[in-house]
Backbone as JSON Lines, residues from 0, in Angstrom:
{"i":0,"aa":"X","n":[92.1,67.46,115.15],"ca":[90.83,67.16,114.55],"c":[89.97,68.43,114.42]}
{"i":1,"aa":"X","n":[90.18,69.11,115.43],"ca":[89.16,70.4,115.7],"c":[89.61,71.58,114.3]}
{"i":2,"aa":"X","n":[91.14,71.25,114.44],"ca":[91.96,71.97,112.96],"c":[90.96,71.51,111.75]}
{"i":3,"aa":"X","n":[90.88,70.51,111.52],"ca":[90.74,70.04,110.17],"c":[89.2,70.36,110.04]}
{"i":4,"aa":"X","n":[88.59,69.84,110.87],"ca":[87.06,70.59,110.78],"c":[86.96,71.65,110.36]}
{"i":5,"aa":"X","n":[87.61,72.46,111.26],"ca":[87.28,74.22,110.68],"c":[87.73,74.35,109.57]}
{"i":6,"aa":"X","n":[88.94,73.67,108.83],"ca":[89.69,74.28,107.96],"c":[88.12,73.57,106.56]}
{"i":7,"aa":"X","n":[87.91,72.58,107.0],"ca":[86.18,71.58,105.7],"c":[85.38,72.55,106.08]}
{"i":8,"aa":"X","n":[84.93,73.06,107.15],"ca":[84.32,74.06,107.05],"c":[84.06,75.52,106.63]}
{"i":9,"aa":"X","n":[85.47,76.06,106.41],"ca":[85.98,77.09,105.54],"c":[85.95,76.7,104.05]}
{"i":10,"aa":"X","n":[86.23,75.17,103.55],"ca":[86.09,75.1,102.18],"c":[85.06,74.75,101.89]}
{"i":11,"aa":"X","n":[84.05,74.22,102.65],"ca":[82.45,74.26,102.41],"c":[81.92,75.23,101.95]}
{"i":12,"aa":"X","n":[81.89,76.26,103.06],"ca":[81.65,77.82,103.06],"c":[81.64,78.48,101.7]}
{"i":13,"aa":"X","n":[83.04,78.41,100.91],"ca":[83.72,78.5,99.52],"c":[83.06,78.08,98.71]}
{"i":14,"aa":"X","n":[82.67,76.88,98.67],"ca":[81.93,76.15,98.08],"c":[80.67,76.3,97.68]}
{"i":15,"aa":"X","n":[79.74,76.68,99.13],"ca":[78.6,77.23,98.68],"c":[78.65,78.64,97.95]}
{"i":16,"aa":"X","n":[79.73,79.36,98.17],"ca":[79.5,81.32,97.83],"c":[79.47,80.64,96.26]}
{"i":17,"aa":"X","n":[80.94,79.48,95.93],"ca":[81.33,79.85,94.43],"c":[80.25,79.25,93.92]}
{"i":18,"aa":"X","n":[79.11,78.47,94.24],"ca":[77.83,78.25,93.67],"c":[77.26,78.62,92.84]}
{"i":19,"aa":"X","n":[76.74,80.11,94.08],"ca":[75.78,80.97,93.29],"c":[76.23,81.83,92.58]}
{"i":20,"aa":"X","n":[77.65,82.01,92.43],"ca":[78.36,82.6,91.52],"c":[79.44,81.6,90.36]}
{"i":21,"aa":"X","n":[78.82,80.87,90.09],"ca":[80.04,79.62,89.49],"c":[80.47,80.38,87.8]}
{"i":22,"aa":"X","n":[79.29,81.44,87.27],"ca":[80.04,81.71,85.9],"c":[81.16,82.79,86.36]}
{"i":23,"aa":"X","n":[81.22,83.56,87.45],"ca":[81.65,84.96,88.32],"c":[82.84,84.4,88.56]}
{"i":24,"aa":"X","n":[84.14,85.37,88.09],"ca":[85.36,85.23,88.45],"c":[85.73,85.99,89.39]}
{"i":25,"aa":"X","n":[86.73,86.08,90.24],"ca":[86.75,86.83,90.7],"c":[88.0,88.03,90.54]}
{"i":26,"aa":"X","n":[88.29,89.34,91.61],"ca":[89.33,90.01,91.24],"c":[90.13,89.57,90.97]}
{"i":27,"aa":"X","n":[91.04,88.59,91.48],"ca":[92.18,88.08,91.63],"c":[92.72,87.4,89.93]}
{"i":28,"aa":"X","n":[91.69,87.47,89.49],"ca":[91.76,86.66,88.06],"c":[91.85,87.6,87.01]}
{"i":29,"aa":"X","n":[90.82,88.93,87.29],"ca":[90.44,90.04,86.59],"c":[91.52,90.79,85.87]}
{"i":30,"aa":"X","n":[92.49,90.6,86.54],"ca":[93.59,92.01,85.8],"c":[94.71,90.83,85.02]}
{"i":31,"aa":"X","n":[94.76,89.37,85.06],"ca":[95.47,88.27,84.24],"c":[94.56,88.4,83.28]}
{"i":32,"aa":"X","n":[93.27,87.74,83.01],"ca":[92.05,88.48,82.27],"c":[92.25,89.44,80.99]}
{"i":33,"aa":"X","n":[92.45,90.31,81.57],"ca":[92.7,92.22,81.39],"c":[93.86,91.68,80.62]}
{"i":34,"aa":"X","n":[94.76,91.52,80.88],"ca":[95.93,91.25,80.17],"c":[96.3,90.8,79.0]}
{"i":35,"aa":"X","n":[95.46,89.55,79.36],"ca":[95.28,88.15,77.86],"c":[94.64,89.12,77.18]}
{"i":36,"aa":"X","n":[93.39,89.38,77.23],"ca":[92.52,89.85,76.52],"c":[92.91,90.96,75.53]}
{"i":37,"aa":"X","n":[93.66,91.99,76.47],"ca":[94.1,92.98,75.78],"c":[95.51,92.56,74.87]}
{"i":38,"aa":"X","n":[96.21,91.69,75.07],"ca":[97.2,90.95,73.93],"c":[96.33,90.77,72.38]}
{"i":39,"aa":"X","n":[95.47,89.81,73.08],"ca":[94.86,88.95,72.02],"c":[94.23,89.94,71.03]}
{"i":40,"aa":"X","n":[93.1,90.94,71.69],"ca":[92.74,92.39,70.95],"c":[93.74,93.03,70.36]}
{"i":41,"aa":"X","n":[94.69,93.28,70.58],"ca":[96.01,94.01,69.39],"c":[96.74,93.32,68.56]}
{"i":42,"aa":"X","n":[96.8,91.86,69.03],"ca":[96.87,91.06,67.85],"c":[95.7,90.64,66.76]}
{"i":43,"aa":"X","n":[94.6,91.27,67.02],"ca":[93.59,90.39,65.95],"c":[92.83,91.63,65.63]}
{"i":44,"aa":"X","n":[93.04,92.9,66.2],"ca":[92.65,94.19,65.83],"c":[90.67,94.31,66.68]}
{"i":45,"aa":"X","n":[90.74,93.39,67.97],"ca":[89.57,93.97,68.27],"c":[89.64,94.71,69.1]}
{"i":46,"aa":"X","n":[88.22,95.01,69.46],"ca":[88.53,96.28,70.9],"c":[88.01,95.43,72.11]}
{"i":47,"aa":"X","n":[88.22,95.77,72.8],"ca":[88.07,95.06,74.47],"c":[86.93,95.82,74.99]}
{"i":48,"aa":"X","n":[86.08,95.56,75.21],"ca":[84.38,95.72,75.76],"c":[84.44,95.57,77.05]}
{"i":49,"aa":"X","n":[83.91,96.59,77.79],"ca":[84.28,96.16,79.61],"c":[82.98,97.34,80.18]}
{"i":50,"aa":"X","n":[81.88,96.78,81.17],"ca":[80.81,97.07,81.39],"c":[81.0,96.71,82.72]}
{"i":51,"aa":"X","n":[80.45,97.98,83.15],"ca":[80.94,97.78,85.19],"c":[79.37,98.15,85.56]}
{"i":52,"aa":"X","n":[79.07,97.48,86.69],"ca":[77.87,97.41,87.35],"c":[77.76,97.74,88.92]}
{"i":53,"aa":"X","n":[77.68,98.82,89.29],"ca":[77.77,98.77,90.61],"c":[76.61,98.82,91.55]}
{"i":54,"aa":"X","n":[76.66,98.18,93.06],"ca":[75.38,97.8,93.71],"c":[74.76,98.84,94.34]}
{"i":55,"aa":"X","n":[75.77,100.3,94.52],"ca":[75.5,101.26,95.17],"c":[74.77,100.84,96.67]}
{"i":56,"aa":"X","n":[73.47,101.38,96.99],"ca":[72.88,101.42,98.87],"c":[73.03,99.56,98.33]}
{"i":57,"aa":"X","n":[72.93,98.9,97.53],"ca":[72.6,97.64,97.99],"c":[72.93,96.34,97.75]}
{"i":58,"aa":"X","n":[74.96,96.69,97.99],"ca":[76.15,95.98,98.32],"c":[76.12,94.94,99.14]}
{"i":59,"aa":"X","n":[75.36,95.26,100.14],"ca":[75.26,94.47,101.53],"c":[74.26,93.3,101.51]}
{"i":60,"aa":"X","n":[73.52,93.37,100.67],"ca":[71.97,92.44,100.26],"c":[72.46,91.82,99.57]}
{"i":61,"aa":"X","n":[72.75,90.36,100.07],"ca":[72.82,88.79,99.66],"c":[72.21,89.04,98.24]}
{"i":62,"aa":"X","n":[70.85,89.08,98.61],"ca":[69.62,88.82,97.69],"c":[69.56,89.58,96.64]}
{"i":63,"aa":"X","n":[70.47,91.09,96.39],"ca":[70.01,92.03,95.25],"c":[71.2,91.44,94.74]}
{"i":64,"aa":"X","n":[72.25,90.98,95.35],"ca":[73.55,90.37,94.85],"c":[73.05,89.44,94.0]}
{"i":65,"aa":"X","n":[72.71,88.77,94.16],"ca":[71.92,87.09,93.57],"c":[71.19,87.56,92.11]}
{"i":66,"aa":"X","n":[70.11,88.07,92.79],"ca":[69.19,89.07,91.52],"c":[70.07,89.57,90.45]}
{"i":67,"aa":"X","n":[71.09,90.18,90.88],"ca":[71.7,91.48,89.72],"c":[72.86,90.15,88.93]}
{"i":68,"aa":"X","n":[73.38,88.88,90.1],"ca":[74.12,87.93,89.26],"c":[73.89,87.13,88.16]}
{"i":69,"aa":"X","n":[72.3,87.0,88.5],"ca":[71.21,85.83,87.98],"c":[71.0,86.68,86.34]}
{"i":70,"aa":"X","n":[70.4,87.92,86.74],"ca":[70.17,88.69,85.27],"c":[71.42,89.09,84.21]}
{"i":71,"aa":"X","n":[72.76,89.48,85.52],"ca":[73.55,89.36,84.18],"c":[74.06,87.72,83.34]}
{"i":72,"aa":"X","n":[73.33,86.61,84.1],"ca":[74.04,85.46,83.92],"c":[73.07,85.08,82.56]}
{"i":73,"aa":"X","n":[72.14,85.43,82.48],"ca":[70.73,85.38,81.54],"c":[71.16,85.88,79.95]}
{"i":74,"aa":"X","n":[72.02,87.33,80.37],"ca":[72.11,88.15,79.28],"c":[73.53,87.9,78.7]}
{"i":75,"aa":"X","n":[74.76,87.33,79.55],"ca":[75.77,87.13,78.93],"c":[75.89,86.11,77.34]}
{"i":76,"aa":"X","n":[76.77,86.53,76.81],"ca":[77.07,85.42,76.06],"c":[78.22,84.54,76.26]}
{"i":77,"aa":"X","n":[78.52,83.42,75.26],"ca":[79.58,82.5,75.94],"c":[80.85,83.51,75.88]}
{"i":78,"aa":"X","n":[81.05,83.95,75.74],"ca":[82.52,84.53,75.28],"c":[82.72,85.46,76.06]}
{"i":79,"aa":"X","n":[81.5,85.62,76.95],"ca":[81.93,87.17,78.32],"c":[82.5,86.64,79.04]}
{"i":80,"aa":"X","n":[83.56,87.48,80.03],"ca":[83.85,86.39,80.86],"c":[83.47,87.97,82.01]}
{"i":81,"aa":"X","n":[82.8,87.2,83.42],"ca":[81.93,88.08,84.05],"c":[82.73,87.89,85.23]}
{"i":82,"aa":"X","n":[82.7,88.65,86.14],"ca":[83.33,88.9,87.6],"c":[82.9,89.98,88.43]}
{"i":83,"aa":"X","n":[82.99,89.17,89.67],"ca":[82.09,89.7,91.21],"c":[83.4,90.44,91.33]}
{"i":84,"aa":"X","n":[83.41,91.68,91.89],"ca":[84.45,92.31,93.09],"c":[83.43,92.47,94.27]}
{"i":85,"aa":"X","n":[83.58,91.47,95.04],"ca":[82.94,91.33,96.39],"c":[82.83,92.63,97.36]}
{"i":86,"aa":"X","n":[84.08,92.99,97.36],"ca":[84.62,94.18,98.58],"c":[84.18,95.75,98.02]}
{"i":87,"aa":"X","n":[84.31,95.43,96.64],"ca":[83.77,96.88,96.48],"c":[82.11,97.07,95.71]}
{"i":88,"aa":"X","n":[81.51,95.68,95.7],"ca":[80.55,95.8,95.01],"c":[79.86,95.92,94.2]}
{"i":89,"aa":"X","n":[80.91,95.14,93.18],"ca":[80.9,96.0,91.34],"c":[80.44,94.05,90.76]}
{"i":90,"aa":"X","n":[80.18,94.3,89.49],"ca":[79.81,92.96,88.4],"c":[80.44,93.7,87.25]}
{"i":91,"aa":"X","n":[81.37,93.26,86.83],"ca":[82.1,93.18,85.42],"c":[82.55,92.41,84.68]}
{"i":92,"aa":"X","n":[81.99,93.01,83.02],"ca":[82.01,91.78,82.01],"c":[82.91,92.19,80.98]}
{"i":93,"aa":"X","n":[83.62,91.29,80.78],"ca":[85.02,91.91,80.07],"c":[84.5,90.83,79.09]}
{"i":94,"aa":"X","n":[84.65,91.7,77.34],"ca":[84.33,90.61,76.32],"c":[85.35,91.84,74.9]}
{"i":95,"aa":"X","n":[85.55,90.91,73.7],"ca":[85.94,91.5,72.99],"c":[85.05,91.95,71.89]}
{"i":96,"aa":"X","n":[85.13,92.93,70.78],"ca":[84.02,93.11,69.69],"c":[85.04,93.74,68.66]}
{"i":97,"aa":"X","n":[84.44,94.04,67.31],"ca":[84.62,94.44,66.26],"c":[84.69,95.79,65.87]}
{"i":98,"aa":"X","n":[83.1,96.42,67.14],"ca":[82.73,97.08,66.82],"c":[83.06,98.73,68.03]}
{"i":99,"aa":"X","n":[82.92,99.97,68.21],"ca":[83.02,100.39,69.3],"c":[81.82,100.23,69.88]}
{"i":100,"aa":"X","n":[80.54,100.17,68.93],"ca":[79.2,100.28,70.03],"c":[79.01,99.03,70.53]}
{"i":101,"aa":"X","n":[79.56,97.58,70.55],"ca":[79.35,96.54,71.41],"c":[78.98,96.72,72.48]}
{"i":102,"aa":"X","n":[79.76,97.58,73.42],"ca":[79.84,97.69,74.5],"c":[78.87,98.33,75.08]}
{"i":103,"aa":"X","n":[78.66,99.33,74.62],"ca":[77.52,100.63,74.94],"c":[76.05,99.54,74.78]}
{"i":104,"aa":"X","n":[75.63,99.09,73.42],"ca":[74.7,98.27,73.28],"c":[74.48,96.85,74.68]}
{"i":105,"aa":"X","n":[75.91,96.21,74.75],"ca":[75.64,95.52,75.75],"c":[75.02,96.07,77.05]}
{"i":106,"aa":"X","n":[75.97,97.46,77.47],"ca":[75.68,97.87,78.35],"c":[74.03,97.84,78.82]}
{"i":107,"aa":"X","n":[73.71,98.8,77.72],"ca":[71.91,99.16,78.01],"c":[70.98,97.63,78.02]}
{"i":108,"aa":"X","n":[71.33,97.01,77.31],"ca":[70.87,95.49,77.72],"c":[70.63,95.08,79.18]}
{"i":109,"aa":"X","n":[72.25,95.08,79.81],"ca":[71.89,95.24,81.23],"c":[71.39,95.54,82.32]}
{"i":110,"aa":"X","n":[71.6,97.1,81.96],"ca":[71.03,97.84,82.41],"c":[69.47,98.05,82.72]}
{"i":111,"aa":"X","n":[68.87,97.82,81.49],"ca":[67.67,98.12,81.2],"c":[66.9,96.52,81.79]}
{"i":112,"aa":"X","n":[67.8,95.5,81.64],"ca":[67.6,93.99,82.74],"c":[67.08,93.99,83.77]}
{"i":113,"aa":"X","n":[68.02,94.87,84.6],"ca":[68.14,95.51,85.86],"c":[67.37,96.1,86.46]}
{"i":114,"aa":"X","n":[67.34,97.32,85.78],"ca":[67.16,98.87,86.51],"c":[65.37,99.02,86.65]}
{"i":115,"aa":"X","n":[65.03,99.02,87.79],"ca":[63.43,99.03,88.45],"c":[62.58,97.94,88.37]}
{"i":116,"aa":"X","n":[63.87,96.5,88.92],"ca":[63.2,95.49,88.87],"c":[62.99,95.53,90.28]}
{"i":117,"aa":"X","n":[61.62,94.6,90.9],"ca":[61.03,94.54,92.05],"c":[61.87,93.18,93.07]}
{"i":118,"aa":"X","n":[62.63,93.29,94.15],"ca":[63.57,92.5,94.78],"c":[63.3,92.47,96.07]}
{"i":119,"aa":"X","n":[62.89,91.22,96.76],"ca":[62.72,91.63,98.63],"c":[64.06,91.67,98.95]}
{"i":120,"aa":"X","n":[64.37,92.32,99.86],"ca":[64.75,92.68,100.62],"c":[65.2,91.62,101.89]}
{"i":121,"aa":"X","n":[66.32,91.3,102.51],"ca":[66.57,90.49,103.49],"c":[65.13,90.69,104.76]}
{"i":122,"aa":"X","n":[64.96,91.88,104.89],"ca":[63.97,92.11,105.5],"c":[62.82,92.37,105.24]}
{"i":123,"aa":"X","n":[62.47,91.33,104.28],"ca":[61.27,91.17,103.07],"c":[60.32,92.38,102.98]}
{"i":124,"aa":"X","n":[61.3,93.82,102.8],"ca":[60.77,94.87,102.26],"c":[61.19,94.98,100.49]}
{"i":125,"aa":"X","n":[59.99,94.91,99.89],"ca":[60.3,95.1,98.64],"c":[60.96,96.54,98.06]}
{"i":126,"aa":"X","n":[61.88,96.82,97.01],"ca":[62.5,97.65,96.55],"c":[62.73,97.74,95.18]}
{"i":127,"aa":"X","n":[62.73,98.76,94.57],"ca":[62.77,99.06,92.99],"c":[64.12,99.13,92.78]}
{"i":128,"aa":"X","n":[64.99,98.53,92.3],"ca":[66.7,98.84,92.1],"c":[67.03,99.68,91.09]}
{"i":129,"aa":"X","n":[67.69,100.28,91.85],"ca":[68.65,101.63,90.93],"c":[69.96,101.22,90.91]}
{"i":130,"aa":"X","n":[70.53,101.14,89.67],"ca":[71.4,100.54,89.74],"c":[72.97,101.48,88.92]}
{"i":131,"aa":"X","n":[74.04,101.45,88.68],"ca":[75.06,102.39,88.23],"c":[75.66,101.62,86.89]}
{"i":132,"aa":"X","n":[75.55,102.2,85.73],"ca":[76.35,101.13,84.92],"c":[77.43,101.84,84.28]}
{"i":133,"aa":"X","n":[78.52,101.57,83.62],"ca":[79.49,102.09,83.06],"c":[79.56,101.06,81.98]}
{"i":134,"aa":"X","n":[80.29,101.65,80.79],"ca":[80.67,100.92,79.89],"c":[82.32,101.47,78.95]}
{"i":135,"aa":"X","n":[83.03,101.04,78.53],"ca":[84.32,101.57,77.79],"c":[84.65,100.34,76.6]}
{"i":136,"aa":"X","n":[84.88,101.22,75.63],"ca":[85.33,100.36,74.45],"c":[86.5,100.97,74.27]}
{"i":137,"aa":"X","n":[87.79,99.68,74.36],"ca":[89.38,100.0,74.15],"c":[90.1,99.13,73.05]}
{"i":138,"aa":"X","n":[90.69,100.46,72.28],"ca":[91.3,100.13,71.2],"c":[92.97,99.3,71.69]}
{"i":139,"aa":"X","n":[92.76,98.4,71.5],"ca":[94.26,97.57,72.37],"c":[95.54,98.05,71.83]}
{"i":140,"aa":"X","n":[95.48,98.68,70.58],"ca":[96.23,99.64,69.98],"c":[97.54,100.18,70.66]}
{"i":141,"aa":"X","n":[96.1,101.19,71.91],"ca":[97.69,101.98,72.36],"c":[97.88,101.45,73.44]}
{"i":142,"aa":"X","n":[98.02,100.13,73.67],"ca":[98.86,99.41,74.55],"c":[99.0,100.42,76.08]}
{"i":143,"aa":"X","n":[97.96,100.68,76.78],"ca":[97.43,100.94,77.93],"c":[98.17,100.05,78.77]}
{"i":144,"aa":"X","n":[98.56,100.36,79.75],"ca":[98.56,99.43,81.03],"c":[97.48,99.24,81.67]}
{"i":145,"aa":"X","n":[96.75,98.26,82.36],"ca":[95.31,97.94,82.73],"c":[95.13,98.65,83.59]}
{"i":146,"aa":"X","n":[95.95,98.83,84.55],"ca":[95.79,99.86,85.72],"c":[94.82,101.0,84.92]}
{"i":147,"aa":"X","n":[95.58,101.68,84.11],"ca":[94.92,102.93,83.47],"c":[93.41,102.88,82.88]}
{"i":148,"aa":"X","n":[93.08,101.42,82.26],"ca":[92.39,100.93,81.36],"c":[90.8,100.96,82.8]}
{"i":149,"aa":"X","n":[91.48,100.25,83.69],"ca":[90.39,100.01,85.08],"c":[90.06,101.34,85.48]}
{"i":150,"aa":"X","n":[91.19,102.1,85.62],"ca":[90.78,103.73,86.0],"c":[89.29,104.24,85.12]}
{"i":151,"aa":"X","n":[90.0,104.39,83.73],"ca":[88.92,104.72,82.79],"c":[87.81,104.29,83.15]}
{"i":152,"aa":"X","n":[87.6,102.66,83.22],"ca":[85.71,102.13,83.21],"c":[85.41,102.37,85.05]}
{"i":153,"aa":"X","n":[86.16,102.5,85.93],"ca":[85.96,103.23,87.02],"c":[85.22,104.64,87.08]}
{"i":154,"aa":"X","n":[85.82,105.52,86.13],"ca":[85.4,106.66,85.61],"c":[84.36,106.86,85.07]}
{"i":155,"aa":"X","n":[83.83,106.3,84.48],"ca":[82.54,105.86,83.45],"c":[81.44,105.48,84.34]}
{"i":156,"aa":"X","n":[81.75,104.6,85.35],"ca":[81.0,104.37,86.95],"c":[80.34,105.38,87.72]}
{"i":157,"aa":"X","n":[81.83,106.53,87.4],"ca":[81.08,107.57,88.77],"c":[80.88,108.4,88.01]}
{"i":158,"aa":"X","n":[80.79,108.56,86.67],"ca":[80.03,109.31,85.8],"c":[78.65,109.02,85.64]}
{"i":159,"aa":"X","n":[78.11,108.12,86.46],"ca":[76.37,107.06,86.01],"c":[76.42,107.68,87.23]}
{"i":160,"aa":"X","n":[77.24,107.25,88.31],"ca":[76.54,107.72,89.53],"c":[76.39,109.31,89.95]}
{"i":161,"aa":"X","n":[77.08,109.98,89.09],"ca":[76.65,111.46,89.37],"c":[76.17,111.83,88.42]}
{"i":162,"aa":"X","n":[75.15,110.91,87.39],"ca":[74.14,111.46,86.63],"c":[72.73,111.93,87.04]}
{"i":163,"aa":"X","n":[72.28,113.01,86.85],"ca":[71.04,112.85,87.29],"c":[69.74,111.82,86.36]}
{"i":164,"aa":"X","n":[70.37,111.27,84.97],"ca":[69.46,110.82,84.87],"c":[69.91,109.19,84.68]}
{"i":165,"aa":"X","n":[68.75,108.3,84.71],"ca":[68.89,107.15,84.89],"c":[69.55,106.57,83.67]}
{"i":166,"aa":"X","n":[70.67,106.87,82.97],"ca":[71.68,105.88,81.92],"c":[72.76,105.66,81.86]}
{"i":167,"aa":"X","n":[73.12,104.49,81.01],"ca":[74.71,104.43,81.41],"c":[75.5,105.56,80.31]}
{"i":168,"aa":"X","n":[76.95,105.1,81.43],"ca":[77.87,105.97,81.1],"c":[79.07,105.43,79.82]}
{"i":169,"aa":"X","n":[79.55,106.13,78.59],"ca":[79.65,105.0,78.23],"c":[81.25,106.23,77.16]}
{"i":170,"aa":"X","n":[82.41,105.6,77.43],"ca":[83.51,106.06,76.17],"c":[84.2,105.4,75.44]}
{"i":171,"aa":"X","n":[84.85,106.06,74.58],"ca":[85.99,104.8,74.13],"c":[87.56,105.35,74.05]}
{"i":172,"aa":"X","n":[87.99,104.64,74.09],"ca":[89.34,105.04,74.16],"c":[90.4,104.45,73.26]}
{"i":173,"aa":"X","n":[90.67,105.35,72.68],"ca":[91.43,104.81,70.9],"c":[92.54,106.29,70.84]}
{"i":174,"aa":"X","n":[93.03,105.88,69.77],"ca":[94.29,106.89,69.35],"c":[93.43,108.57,69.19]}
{"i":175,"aa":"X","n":[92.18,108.86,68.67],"ca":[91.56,109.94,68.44],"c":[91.36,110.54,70.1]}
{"i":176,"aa":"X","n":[90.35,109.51,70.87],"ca":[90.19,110.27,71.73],"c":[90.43,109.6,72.72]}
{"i":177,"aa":"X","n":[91.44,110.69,73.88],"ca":[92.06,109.21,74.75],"c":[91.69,109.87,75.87]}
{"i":178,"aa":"X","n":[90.58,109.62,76.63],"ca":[90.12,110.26,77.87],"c":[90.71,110.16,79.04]}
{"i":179,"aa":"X","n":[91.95,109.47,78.97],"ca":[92.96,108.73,80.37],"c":[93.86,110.46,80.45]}
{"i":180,"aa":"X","n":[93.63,111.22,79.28],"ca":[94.89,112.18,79.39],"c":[93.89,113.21,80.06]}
{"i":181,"aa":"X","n":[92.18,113.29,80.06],"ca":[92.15,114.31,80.94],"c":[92.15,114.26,82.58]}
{"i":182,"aa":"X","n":[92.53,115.66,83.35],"ca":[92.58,116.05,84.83],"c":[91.38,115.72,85.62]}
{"i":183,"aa":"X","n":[90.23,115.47,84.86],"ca":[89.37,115.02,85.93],"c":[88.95,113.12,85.71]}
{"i":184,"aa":"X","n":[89.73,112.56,84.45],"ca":[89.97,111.52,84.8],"c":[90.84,110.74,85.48]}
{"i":185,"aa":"X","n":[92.18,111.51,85.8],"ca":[93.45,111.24,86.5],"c":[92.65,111.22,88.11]}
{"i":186,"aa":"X","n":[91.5,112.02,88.72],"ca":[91.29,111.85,89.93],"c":[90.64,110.43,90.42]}
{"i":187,"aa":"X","n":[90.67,109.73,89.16],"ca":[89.29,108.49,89.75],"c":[90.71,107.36,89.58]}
């Protein structure tokens, strides 16, 4: 009996997290996702739109979590499909477009959602959020493996975060210019 409790109590638990995240997929789904998506884009000639959000100092805060879920849940459209990576702290919205600037445009949407909104604090100290955004538009073309594809908008991440100034980071990656072939993108 004591089994079965804990085990309703573990899917309770579940229950409440997938709540406040019910449009939020998670990793485990992300790179099947990645996959379809990028099929479907080389069959119909679009590009794959992928906008990474990271929590930087404020991963650990329930509450900026909630905040930063709530605003991208506001700004999505039906056709994004959005996902928490819990462990490392990221919000990513994988959608397809026509265009290369979809993505970049979505991006600053977000961003600009976001970035120096007023949030308490678990320890009801208020804080201005700074937040990291990346963005990549991929031509499904050259048939990338996702691994590589995640590297890239990874890259684009710690390109925001070692910006000094407050915007996102934003490339594309097509047959002209394929940023996966340079040495300081191979390190991320």
């Amino acid at each position: 009996m004591g089994m079965r409790l804990d085990i309703f109590g573990r899917e309770l638990d579940d229950s409440t997290n997938d709540d406040g995240f019910r449009k939020f997929l998670n990793v485990d789904v992300l790179e099947i996702e990645l996959e379809r998506s990028s099929a479907f884009a080389k069959r119909h000639d679009f590009w794959l739109d992928m906008i990474i959000v990271g929590l930087g100092e404020y991963a650990s805060s329930e509450r900026v979590v909630s905040h930063i879920a709530k605003a991208i849940e506001l700004i999505a459209r039906t056709e994004d499909m959005l996902f928490f990576i819990e462990d490392k702290g990221l919000f990513i919205i994988l959608s397809l477009g026509k265009e290369t600037e979809g993505a970049h445009i979505f991006a600053n949407r977000v961003f600009q959602s976001i970035e120096h909104n007023k949030v308490f604090l678990e320890n009801e100290k208020s804080v201005d959020l700074n937040i990291i955004c990346g963005a990549l538009s991929y031509w499904a073309g050259l048939a990338l493996p996702s691994e590589t594809v995640m590297q890239a908008l990874m890259h684009q991440l710690k390109l925001a975060e070692n910006s000094p100034k407050e915007t996102v980071k934003y490339t594309v990656l097509d047959v002209i210019k394929q940023t996966h072939d340079d040495e300081e993108f191979k390190s991320y």
